[in-house]
C-alpha positions in Angstrom: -63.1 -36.5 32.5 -61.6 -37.4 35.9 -58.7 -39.0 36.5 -57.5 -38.7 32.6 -54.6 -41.6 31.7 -53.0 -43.4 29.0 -50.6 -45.7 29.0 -50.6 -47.6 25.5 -49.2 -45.0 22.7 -46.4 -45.0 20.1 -44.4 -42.4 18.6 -41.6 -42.0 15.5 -39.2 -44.3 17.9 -41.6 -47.6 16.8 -44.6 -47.1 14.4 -46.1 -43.9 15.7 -46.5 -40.4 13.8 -45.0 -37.9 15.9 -42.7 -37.9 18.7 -42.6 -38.1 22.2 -43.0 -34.1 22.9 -45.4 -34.1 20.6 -47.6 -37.1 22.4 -46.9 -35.6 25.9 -47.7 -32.1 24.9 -51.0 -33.2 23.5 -52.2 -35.3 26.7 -51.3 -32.1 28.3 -53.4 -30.1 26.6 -56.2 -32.3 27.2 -55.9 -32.3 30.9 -54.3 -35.4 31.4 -53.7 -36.6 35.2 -50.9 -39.0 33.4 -49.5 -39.9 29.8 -47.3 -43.2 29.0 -45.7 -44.3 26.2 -45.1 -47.5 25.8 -43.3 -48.3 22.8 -42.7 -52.2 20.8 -40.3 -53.7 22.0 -37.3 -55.5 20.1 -38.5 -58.9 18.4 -35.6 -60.0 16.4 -38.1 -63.1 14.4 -39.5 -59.7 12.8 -36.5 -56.8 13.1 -37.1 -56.8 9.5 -40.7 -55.8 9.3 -41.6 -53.2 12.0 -39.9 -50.5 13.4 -39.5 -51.1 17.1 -37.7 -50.1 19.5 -33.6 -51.5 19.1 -31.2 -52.1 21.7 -29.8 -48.9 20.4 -32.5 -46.7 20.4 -34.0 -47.6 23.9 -31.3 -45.4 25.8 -32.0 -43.2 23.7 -36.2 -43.4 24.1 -35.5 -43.4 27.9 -33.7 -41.2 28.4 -35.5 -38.7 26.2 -38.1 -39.5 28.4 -36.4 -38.9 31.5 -36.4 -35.2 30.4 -39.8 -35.0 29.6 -41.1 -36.6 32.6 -38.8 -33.5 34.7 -40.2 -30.3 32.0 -43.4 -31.2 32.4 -44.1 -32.4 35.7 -45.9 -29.2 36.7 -48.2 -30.3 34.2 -48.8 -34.3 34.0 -47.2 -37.6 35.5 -44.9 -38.9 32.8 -43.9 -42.6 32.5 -41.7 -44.9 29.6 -43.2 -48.0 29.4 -42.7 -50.8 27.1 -45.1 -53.2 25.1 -43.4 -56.6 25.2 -43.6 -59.1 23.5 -43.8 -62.5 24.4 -41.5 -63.2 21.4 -39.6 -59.9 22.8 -35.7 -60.1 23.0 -35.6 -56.6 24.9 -34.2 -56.1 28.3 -36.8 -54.3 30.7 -34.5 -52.5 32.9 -35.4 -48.7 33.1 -39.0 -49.3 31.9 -41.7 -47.9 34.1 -44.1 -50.5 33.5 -44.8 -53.4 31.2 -48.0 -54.3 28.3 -47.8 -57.7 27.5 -48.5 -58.7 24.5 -48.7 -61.6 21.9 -48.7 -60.4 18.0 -47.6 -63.4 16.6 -48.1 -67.2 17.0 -45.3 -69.9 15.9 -46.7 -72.6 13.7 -44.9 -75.1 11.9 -41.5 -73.1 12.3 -43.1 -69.7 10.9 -43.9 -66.5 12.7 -47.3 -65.3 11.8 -48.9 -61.7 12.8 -52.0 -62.8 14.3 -53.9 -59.0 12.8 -52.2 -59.3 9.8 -54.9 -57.8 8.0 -58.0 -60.0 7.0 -56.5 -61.5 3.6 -53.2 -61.9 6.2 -55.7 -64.0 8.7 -57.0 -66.2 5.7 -54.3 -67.2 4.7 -52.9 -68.4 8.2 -55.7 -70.0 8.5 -56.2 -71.8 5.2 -52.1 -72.7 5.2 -51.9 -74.1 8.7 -55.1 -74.6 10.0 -56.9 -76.0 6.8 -59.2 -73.2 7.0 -60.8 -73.7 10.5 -60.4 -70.1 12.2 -61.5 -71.5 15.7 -58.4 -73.4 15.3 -56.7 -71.0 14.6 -57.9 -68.9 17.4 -57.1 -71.5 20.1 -53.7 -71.8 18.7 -53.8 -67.6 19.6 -55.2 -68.0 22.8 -52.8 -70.9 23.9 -50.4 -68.1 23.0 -51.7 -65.6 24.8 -52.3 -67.3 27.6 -48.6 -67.2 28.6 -48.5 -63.4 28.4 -48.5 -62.7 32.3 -46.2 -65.0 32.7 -43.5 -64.8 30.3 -43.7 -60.8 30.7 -44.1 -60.6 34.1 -46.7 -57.3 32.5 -48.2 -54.8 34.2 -51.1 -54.6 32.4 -52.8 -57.2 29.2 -52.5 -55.6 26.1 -55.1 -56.0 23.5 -56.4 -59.6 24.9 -58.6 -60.7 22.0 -56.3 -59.0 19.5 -57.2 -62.0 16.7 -60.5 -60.3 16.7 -59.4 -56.8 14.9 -60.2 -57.9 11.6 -63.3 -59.3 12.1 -66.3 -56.6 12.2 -69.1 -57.8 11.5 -67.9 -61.5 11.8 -66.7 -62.0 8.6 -64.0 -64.4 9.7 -65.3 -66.3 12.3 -68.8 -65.9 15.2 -67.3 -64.8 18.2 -70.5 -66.2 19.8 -69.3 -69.5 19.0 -68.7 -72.1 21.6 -65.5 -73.1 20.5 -63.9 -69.8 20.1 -65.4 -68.7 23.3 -64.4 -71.5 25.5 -60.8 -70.5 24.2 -61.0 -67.3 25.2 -62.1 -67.8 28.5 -60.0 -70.5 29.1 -56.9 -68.3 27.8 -57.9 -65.4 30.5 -58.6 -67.7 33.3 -54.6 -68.3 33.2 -53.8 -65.1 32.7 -55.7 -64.3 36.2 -53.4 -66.6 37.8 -50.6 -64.0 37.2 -52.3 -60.7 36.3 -55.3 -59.0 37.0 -55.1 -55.8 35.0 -56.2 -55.6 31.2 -56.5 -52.7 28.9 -60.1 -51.4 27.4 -58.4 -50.4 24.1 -60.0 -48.5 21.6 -57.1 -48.6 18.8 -58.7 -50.3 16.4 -62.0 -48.3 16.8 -60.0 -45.4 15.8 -57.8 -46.6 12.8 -60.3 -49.3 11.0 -63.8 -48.3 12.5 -64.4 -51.6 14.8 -67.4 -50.8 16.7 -65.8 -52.9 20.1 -62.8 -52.6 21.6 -60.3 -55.0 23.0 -61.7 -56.6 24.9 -65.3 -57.1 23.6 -68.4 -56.4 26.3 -69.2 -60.0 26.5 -65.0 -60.7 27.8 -65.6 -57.3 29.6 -68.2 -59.3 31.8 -66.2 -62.3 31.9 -63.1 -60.3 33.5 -65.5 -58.8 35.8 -66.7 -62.0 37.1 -63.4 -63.9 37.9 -61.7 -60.5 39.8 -60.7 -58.8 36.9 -59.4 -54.8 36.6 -59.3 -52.9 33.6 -57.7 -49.5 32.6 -58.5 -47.4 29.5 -56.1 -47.3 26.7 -56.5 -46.1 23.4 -53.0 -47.2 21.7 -52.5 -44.3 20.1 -50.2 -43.9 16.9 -50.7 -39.9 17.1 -52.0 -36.8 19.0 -55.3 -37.2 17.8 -55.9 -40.5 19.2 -54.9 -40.1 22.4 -58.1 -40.5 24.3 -60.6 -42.1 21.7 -63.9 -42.5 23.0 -62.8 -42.5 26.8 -66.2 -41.3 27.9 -67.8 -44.2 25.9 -65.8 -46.7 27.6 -66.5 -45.4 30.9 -70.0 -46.0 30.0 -69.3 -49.2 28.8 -67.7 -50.1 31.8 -70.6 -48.7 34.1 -72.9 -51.0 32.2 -70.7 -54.0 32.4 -70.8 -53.6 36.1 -67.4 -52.9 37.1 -67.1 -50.1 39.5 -63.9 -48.6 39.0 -61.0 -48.5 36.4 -57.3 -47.8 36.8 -54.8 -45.4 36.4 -51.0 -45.4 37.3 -50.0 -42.1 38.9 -46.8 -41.3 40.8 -48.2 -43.0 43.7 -48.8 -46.7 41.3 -51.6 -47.9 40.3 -54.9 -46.5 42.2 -58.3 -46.7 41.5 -61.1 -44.4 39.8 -64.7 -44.8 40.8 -66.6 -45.0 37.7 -69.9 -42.7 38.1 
């Protein structure tokens, strides 16, 4: 596949399996033209509950990286990147690029994981929306409207992330008006800021979604108001690293867009989509 690229994965510095070596060695095998990682970033609301990246183990990540990005450059572009948070307390300085991204919303003083699992969804929604998901979901997508803007991001990450649990629509109809005039309303704003989001594949690999982040019908929205998109698969570990890539170029062909994105030593250049 031409033009091979990744720039959403984790390793055993955040929530990942195996290490940086380990992730960079397996894009190489694969023929990658360039491999990021792009680890969490530092959200002290949650310091107890994930394992992110601290202020004392980013040096550490960076400059780990630094040394991969020189043994391998014969081989693939290297780049440390950093998925930020909008709640994310984390310094960006020596980060290559930035994913913005909103896990949580703030409601009523509380922090809530917006995929916390589909029991973990319906309960937010019962305990502070009184059961209405689409209220819920605008409440997300006010959130992640900000994204751009608070991040200053490279690139979206995840956009309609509230949807992971919901194969099948067993939480709430994606089709619906409501939910979708929040959506569209949420990535409008971004556009003001930010033109690039990921196709991600993550949770078609770890819970079997059948769509990726974002969902065809957003896919055409994005295209329509100016939109870019480059593939990501957020990978957790080597095996992941390029999850259905083909299919999503295929997706992408059918959508209409023309080209995706890939950052190479040169920035971010395009990749006609055939």
């Amino acid at each position: 596949m031409r033009g091979l690229c990744n720039l959403h994965a984790h390793t055993t510095y955040a929530d990942g399996a195996n290490t940086c070596e380990e992730m960079v060695l397996a894009a190489a095998r694969a023929g990658f033209e360039s491999f990021g990682i792009s680890e969490h970033s530092y959200v002290s609301v949650e310091k107890d509950e994930l394992a992110n990246l601290t202020p004392e183990s980013a040096p550490k990540f960076l400059a780990e990286m630094r040394g991969l990005k020189e043994k391998y450059a014969d081989k693939l572009a290297v780049f440390a990147g950093i998925e930020l948070d909008i709640l994310g307390d984390a310094t960006t300085d020596g980060f290559e690029y930035i994913i913005g991204s909103a896990h949580f919303i703030h409601k009523c003083g509380e922090y809530r994981f917006v995929d916390d699992g589909r029991d973990g969804q319906r309960i937010t929604a019962d305990r502070f929306f009184g059961g209405d998901f689409y209220a819920f979901a605008e409440e997300y997508y006010e959130t992640e409207s900000t994204v751009a803007s608070v991040t200053n991001c490279d690139i979206v990450g995840h956009f309609d992330l509230i949807n992971k649990n919901n194969e099948g629509g067993r939480l709430f109809d994606t089709a619906s008006p409501r939910y979708r005039a929040a959506a569209v309303e949420s990535m409008k704003e971004i556009l003001k800021t930010q033109r690039l989001f990921e196709l991600n594949t993550g949770a078609m690999y770890r819970i079997g979604r059948t769509a990726p982040y974002p969902e065809p019908w957003l896919l055409r929205e994005l295209l329509e108001r100016g939109g870019e998109v480059i593939l990501s698969s957020d990978s957790h570990a080597v095996e992941s690293i390029d999850y259905m890539f083909p299919e999503m170029e295929a997706l992408l062909r059918s959508v209409g867009f023309k080209y995706r994105k890939i950052l190479t030593t040169a920035g971010f250049t395009d990749i006609p989509l055939r």
